[in-house]
C-alpha positions, 0 to 999 in steps of 0.5 A: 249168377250165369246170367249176370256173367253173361251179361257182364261178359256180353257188355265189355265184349261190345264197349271193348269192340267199339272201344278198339276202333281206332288208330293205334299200334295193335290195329296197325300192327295186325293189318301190317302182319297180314299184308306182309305175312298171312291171315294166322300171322295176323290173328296171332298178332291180334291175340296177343294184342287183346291179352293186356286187356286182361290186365288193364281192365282188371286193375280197373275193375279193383278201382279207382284208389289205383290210379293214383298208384299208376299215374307216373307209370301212365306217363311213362307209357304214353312217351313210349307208345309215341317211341313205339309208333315212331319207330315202327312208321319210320321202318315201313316208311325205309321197308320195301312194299311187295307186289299182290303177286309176290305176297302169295308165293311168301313163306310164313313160318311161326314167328314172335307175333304173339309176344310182338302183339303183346308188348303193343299192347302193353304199351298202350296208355289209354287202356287202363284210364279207358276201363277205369272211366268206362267201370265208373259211369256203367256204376253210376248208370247201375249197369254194374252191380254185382261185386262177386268174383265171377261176374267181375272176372267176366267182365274181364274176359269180355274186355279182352274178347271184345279187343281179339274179335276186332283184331280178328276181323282186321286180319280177315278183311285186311286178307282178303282184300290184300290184293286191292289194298295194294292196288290201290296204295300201289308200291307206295305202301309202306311209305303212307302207313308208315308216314300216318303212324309217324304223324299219329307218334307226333300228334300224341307228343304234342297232345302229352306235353 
């Protein structure tokens, strides 16, 4: 039984990681933290990006018959993920950057970037088609056999360790390559990332309607 946990828990660890890269609000929400703010601001961002990982992930691991429960609501979540990144695009594009010098001398109190990060990732559309689709082919391939409880709630353990270690290596390499993001995005920082998130907001529209 400890083995198949394991190896239930080490499978989502590693298709949750792979699956996390790409653009979206968490990762940009955890590389801006760390720029402006400092490394645990970032990882606590991160964490709490991962948690809707557990929630997502479970409700597929209960299956399929729940999409049709969740269809309208995955709709919903889509144009408010594209609100999301819009608005968060449009305030970087309107914040002030920051020197590299300036950075170091910010004082970073211990703020909401837990909840923040939460509700990013709550907003996130294609967590729950991801894991359903990812649970039925690992079923059809027999790389998921077991239905015991233990196993399965490894599994979704493993979807949102897998989510948090990305986050964790953004808010890492994002630190300590802070100085030579800004030096190479200079003073126009913001104004670039942000003009990517709105143009990622607007291709997602489209991609919706």
């Amino acid at each position: 039984m400890l083995l198949e946990v394991l190896s239930s828990l080490a499978l989502a660890t590693v298709i949750s990681f792979a699956g996390s890269v790409q653009l979206g609000p968490v990762n940009f929400g955890t590389l801006h933290t760390a720029l402006h703010k400092d490394k645990k601001s970032a990882i606590r961002f991160g964490f709490g990006g991962s948690l809707p990982e557990l929630l997502y992930c479970g409700l597929a691991v209960a299956g399929a018959g729940w999409l049709g429960r969740f269809e309208q609501w995955q709709e919903i979540l889509q144009y408010c993920t594209v609100v999301v990144l819009f608005v968060f695009g449009v305030y970087l594009w309107f914040q002030k950057s920051h020197s590299p010098e300036g950075q170091s001398s910010i004082q970073t109190s211990k703020g909401n970037e837990l909840l923040v990060g939460a509700t990013f990732g709550m907003l996130n559309p294609q967590l729950f088609p991801f894991w359903l689709v990812v649970i039925t082919n690992l079923k059809s391939y027999g790389l998921i056999t077991s239905t015991h409880v233990v196993v399965q709630v490894g599994f979704v353990v493993g979807a949102a360790l897998g989510a948090f270690l990305l986050q964790l290596l953004v808010a890492e390499v994002t630190s300590r390559k802070r100085e030579f993001i800004y030096m190479r995005l200079t003073r126009n920082y913001n104004k670039v990332l942000g003009a990517i998130i709105v143009g990622i907001a607007i291709l997602q529209l489209l991609i919706n309607l």
